[in-house]
C-alpha positions as CSV (number, residue, x, y, z in Angstrom):
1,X,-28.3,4.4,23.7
2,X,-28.0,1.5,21.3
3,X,-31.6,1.5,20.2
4,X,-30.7,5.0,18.5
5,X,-27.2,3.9,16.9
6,X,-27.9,2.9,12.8
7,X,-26.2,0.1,11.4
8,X,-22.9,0.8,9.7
9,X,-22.2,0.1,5.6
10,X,-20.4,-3.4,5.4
11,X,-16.9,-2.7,4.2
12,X,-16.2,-3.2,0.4
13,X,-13.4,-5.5,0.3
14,X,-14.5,-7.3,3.4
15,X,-18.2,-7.9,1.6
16,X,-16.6,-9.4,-1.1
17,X,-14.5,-11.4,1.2
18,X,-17.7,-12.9,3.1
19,X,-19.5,-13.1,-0.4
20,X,-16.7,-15.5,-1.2
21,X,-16.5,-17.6,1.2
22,X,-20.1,-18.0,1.1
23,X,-19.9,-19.0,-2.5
24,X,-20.0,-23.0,-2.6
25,X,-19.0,-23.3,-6.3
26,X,-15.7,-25.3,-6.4
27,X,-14.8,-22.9,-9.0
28,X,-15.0,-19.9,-7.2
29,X,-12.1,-17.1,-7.7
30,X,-10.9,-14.5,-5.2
31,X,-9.3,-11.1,-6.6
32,X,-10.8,-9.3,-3.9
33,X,-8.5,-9.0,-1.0
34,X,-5.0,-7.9,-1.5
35,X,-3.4,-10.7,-0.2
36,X,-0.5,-13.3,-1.7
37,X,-1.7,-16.4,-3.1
38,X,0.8,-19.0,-4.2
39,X,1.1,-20.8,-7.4
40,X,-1.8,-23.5,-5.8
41,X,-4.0,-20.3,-4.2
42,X,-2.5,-21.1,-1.1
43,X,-2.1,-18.7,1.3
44,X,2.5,-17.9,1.9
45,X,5.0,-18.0,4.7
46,X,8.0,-16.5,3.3
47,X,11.2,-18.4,4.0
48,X,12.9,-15.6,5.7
49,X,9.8,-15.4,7.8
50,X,9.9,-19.0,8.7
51,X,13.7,-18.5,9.7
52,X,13.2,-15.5,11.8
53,X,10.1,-17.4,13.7
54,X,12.2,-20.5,14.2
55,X,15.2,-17.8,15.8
56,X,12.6,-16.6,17.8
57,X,10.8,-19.7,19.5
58,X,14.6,-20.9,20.2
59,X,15.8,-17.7,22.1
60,X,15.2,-18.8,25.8
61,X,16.0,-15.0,26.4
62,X,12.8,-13.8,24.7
63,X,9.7,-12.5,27.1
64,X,6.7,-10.9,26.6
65,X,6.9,-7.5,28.1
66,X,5.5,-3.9,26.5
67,X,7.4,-2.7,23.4
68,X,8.1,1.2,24.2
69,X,5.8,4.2,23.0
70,X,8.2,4.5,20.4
71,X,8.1,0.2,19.3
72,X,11.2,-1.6,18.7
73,X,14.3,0.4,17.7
74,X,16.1,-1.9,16.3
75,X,13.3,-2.6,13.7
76,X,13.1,1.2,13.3
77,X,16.4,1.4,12.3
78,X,15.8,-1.0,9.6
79,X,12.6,0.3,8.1
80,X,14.1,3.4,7.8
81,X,17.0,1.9,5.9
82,X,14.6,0.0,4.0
83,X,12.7,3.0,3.3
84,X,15.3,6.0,2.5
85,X,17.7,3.8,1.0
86,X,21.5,2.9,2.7
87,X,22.7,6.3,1.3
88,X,20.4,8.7,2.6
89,X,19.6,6.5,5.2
90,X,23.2,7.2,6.9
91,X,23.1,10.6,6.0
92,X,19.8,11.8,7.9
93,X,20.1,9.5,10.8
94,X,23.8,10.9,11.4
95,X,22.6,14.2,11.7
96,X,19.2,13.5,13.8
97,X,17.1,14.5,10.9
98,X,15.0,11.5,10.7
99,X,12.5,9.3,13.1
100,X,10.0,7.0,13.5
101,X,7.1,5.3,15.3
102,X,6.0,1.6,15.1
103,X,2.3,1.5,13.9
104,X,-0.3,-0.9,13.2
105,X,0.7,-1.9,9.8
106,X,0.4,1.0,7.4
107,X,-3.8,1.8,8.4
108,X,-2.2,3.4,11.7
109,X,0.8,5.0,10.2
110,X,-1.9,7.0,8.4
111,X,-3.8,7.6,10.8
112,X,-1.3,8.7,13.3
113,X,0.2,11.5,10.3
114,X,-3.4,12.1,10.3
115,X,-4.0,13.1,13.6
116,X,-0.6,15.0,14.0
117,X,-1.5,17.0,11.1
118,X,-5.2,17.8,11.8
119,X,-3.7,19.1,15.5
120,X,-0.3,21.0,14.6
121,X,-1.3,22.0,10.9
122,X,-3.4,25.4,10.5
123,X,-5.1,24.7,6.9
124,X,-6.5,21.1,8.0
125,X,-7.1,19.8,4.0
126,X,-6.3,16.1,2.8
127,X,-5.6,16.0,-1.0
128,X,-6.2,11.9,-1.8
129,X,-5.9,10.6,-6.1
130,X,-9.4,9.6,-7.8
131,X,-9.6,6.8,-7.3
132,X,-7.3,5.5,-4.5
133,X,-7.9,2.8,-1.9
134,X,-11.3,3.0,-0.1
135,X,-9.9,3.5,3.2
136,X,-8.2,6.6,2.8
137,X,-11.0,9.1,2.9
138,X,-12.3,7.3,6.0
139,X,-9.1,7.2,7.5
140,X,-8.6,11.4,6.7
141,X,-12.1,12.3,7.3
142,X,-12.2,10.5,10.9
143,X,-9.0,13.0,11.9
144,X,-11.2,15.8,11.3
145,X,-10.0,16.7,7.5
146,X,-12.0,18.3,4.4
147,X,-10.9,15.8,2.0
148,X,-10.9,16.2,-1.5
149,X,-9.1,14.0,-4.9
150,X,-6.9,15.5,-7.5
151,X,-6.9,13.9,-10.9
152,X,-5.4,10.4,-11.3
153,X,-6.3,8.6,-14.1
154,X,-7.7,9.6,-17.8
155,X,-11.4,9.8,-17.3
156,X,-11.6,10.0,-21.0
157,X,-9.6,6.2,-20.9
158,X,-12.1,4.5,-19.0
159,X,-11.3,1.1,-20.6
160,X,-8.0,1.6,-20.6
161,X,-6.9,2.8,-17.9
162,X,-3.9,5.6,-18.3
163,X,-2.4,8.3,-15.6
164,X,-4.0,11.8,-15.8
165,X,-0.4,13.5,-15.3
166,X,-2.0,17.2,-16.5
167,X,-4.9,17.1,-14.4
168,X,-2.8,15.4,-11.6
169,X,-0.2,18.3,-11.5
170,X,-2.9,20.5,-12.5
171,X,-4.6,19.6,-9.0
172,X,-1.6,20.0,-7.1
173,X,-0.7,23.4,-8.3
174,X,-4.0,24.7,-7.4
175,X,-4.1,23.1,-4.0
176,X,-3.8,25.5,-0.6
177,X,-0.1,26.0,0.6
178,X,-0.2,23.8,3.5
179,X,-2.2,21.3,2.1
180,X,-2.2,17.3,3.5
181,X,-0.8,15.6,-0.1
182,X,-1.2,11.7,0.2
183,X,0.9,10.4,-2.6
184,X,1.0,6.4,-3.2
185,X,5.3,5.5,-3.1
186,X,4.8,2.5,-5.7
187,X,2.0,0.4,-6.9
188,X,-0.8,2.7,-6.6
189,X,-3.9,0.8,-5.3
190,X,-6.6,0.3,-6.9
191,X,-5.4,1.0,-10.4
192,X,-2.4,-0.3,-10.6
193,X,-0.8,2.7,-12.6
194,X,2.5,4.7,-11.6
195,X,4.3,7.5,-12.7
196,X,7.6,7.4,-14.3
197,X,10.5,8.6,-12.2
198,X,10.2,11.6,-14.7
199,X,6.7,12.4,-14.2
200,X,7.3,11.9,-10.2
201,X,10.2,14.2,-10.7
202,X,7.3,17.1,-12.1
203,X,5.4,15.9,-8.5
204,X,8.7,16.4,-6.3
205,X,8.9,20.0,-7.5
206,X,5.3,21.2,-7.4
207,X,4.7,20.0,-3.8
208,X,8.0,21.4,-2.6
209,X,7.3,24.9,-4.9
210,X,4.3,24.6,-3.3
211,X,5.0,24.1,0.2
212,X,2.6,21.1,0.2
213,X,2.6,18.5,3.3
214,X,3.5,15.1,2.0
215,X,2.1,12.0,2.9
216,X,3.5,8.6,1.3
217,X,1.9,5.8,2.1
218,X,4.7,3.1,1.3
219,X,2.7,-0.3,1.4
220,X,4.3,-2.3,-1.4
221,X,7.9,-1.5,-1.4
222,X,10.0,-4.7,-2.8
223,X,6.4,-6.6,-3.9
224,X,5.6,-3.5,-6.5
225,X,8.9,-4.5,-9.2
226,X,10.6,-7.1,-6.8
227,X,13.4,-4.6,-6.3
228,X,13.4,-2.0,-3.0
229,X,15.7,0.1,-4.6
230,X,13.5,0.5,-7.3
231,X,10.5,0.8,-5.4
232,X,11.8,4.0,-3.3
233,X,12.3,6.1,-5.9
234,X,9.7,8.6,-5.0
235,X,10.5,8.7,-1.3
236,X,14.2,9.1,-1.9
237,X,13.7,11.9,-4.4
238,X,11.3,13.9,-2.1
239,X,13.9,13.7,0.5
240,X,16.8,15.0,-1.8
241,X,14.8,17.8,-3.0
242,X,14.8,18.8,1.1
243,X,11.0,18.3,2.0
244,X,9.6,17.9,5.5
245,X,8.0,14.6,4.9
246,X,5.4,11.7,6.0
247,X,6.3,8.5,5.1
248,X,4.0,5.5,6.3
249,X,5.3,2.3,5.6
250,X,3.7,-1.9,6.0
251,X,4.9,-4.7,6.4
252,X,1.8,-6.8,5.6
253,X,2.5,-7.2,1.7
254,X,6.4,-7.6,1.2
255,X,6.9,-9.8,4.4
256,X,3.6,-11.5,4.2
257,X,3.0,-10.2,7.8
258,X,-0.8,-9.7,6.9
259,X,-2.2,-10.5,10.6
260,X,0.5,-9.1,12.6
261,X,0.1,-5.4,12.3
262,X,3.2,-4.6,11.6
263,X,4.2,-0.7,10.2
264,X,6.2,2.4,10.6
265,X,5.9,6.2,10.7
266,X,8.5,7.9,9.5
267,X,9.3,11.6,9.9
268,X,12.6,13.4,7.3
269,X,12.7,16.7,8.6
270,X,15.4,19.8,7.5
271,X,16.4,20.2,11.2
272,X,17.2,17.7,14.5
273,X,14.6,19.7,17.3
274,X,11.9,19.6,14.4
275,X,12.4,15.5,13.8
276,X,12.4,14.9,17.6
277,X,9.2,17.0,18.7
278,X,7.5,15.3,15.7
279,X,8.0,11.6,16.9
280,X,7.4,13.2,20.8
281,X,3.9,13.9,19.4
282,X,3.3,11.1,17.1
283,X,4.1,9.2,20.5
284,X,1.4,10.9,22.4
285,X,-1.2,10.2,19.9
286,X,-0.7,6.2,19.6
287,X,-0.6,6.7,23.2
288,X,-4.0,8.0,23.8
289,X,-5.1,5.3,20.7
290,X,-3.6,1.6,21.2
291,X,-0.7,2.3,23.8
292,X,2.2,-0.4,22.7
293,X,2.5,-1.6,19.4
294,X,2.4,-5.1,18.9
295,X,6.3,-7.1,19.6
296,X,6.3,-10.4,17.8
297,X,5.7,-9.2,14.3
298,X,8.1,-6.7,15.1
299,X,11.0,-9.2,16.4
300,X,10.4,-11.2,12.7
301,X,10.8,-8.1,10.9
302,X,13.8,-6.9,12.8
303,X,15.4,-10.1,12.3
304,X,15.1,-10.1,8.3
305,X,16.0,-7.0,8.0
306,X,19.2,-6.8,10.5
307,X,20.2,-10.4,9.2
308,X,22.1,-9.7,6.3
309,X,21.5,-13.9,5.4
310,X,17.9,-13.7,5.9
311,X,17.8,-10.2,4.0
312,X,19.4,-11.7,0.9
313,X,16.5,-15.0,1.4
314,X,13.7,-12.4,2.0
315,X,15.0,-10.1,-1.2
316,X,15.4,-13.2,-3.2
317,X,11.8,-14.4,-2.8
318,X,10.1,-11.1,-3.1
319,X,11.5,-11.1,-6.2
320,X,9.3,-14.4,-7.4
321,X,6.4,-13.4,-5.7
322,X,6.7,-10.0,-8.2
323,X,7.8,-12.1,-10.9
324,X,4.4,-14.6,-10.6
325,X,2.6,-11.9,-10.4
326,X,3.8,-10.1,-13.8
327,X,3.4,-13.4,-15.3
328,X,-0.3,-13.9,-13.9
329,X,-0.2,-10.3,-15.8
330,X,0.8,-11.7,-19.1
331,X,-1.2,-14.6,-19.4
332,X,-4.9,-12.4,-18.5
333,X,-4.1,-10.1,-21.3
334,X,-3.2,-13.0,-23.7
335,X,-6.5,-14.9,-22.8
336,X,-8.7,-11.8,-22.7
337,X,-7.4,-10.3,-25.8
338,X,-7.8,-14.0,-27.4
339,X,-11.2,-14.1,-26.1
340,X,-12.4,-10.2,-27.0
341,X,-10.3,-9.2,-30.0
342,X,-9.7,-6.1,-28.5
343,X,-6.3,-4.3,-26.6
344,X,-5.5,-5.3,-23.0
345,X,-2.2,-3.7,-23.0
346,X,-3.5,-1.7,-20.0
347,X,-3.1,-5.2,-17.8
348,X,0.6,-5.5,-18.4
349,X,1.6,-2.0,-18.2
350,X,0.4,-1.3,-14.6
351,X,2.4,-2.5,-11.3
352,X,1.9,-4.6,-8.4
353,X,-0.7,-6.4,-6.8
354,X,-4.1,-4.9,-8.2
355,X,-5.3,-4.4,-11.9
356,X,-7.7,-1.6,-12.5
357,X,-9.3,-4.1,-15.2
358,X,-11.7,-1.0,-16.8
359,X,-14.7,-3.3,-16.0
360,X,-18.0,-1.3,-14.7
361,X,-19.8,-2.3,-12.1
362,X,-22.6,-4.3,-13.9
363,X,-20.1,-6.1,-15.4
364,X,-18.0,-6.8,-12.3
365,X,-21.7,-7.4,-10.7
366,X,-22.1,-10.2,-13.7
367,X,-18.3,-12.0,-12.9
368,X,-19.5,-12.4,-9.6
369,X,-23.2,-13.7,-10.0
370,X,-22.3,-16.3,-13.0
371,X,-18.9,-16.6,-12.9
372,X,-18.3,-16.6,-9.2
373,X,-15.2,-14.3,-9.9
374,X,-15.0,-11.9,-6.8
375,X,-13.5,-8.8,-7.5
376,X,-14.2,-5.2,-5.9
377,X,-17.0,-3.7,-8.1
378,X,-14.2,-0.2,-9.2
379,X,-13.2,-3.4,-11.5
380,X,-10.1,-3.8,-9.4
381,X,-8.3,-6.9,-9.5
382,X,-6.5,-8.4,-7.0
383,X,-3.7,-10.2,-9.3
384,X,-2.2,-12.5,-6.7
385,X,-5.8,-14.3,-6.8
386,X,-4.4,-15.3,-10.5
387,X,-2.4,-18.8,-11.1
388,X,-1.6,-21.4,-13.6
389,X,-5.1,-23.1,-12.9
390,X,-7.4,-20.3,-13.5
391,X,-6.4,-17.5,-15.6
392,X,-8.1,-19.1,-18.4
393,X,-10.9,-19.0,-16.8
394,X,-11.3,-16.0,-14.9
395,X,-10.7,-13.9,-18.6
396,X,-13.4,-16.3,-20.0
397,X,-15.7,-14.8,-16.9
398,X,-14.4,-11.7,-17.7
399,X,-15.0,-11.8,-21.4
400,X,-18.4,-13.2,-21.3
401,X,-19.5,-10.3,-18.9
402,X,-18.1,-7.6,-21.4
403,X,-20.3,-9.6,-24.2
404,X,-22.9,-9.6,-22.0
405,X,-23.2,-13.6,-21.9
């Protein structure tokens, strides 16, 4: 059968990882995957994960059985603080009214909605923003969904990119009661751009007029503004206003936990038999997909986020890591503004790891082929690629391929 089976399209962000590495100019820049660099572009071991690991390798009580279905409660609990907030948090698990799954990172928290939805839900749509990352249509369309993009950002602002809030709640009020909403908590990748808490406000009460399923996908909370609190705006307002929600959450970003595969699935629901048949079937389905989840990412996590110590250490370092970034932020616009003479205000308004530069793809195309500056060809940036030593640079690159030098 595997004479008949055609090859497969080489991931984007992947491509431009190999393209990079296969690049043997000493100069070379990577902005394309969304991973922390350092001050030095060196990869980062957070502190509090370094102190959790060293707890870890010293416990002679630790063994490497099977997590259960479910993955490990204790680091449940503690995402879902993380996630709803110490308020809220108290309120819905007291009455039963919230629960979870452990996934692999946030990928399989979306895919696991995903399948619950496409089985239980009668309409079977996927609402996703234009543009959003380039997994989630695969990831929608694989669980057997008609996908389709509501408005996002100004097409008319191409150079600068702005949010489309009209045509974004515009979208959503036209969308089918029932509807599969995937909404981006904080940092919206690829572009960088998020609502104001009184433009999400306007989202909160469409989807709930509207009786719309919600999806968050929570990948960046704490590395968007350096502050969780801050960062879970949108998910603790969706819960207030009493919707039955999604929320998939990583732990690849704000613990640096890239390789270990470490996310949850949360479910808020309005009633205690609701929440627990919902996490009975979301157990069934990573049953029949990878079985366990994975433990040792799991145990660090657990540990940073039940270790009110290591908490403050983790907290207090995320909080740099967002702050370099922002500065990385400043310094690009200075430079390409210096180097253009025109506005790149878009760079500093926009959040979080990735800047939807307004570059096209001939001119991303050009960074990459005489500047060796690897980005994704949308004109995302990956900011975190950005330090002290070549910023200059890489808006010099990025200047020369507006001017066509």
């Amino acid at each position: 059968m595997f004479e008949n089976v055609p090859r497969a399209p080489e991931d984007s962000v992947f491509r431009i990882g190999r393209m990079f590495t296969e690049c043997e100019d000493p100069l070379k820049v990577s902005c394309g995957i969304g991973a922390y660099r350092d001050n030095d572009g060196k990869p980062l071991v957070m502190d509090a994960v370094s102190e959790a690991k060293k707890r870890l390798h010293e416990n002679p009580g630790w063994i490497h059985e099977y997590l259960p279905l479910g993955g490990h409660a204790s680091f449940l609990k503690g995402a879902q603080k993380l996630a709803l907030g110490d308020e809220l948090y108290a309120e819905k698990s007291a009455e039963g009214k919230v629960g979870s799954l452990q996934t692999l990172s946030g990928t399989g928290a979306l895919y696991v909605a995903g399948k619950m939805y496409s089985k239980f839900s009668p309409v079977k749509k996927a609402l996703i923003s234009n543009p959003t990352w380039g997994n989630h249509n695969a990831i929608f369309t694989n669980c057997g969904l008609e996908v389709s993009k509501y408005r996002y950002i100004d097409e008319s602002c191409t150079s600068t990119p702005k949010l489309d809030l009209s045509g974004f709640l515009e979208d959503l009020e036209a969308a089918d009661e029932g509807t599969l909403v995937l909404l981006q908590a904080c940092a919206h990748n690829p572009t960088g751009v998020d609502p104001s808490q009184e433009e999400w406000m306007k989202v909160i009460e469409i989807c709930v007029r509207k009786k719309l399923v919600v999806l968050l996908d929570n990948a960046y909370q704490g590395f968007a503004t350096g502050d969780v609190e801050v960062d879970g705006f949108a998910i603790r307002e969706f819960v207030k206003a009493g919707a039955d929600i999604f929320v998939a959450c990583s732990f690849a970003k704000n613990m640096g936990l890239y390789g270990e595969r470490i996310g949850a699935l949360h479910v808020v629901t309005n009633d205690k038999e609701s929440c627990l048949d919902a996490v009975s079937q979301m157990k069934i389905i990573s049953r029949t997909t990878y079985s366990n989840p994975p433990q040792f990412g799991a145990l660090i996590a657990d540990t940073i986020l039940s270790d009110d110590k290591v908490y403050g250490v983790w907290k207090e370092q995320l909080a740099v890591m967002s702050e370099r970034i922002k500065s990385m932020r400043g310094l690009l616009r200075g430079y390409l503004e210096a180097e253009t003479g025109t506005d790149w205000s878009h760079i500093t308004k926009q959040i979080g790891m990735f800047s939807y530069t307004g570059l096209t793809k001939e001119q991303c195309i050009h960074c990459r082929e005489k500047g060796s500056l690897f980005m994704l060809e949308t004109g995302r940036v990956s900011m975190a690629g950005l330090n002290e030593g070549n910023v200059e640079r890489v808006a010099k690159v990025m200047a020369a391929s507006i001017k066509g030098e």
